[in-house]
C-alpha positions in Angstrom: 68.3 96.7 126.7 70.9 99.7 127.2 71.3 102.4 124.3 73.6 101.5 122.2 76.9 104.2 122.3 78.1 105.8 119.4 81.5 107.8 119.4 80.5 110.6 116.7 77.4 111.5 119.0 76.0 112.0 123.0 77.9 110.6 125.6 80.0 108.5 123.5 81.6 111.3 122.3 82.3 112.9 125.1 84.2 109.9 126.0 85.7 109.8 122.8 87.2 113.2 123.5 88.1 112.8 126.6 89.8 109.6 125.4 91.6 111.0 122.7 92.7 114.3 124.8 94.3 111.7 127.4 96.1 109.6 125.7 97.3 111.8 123.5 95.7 110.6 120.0 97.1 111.7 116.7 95.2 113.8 114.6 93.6 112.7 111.6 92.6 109.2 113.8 90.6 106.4 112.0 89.9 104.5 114.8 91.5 103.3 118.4 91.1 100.6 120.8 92.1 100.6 124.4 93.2 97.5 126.7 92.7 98.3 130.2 93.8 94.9 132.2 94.2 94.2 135.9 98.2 95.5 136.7 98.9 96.5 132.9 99.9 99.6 131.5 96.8 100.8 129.9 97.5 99.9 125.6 96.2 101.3 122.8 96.2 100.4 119.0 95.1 102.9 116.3 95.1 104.0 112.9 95.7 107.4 111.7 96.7 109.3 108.3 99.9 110.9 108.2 100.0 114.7 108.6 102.0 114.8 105.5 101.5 113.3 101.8 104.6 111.5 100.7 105.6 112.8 97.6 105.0 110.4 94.6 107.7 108.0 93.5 108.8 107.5 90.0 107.3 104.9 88.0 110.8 103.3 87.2 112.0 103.8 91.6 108.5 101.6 91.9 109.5 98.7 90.2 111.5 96.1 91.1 114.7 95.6 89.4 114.4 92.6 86.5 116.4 89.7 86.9 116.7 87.1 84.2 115.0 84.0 84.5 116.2 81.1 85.6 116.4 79.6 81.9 119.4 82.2 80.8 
């Protein structure tokens, strides 16, 4: 049975690096995926934290407006 890869260690992170320098990977990555299929573009699908915090939002702009029931 072949070693299993892991992409924070050996040669799975060199190819994780070499992946991520590439394609051209946001910082702050979670994780990717890459699709390579027989004449496709090469895809890829990740998840990443923004660079910047958004700044926090008023109790009262978070919740919804009230509307009266449909009894009134």
């Amino acid at each position: 049975m072949a070693d299993i890869m892991m992409p924070s260690s050996g040669p799975g992170a060199e190819l994780r690096k070499i992946l991520e320098r590439e394609l051209n990977l946001p910082k702050r990555l979670q994780w990717f995926e890459v699709r390579f299929a027989i004449n496709e573009p090469v895809s890829v699908k990740c998840e990443f934290h923004a660079e910047e915090v958004p700044e926090e939002i008023e109790e009262d702009e978070a919740a919804p407006p009230s509307h009266g029931s449909l009894d009134d």
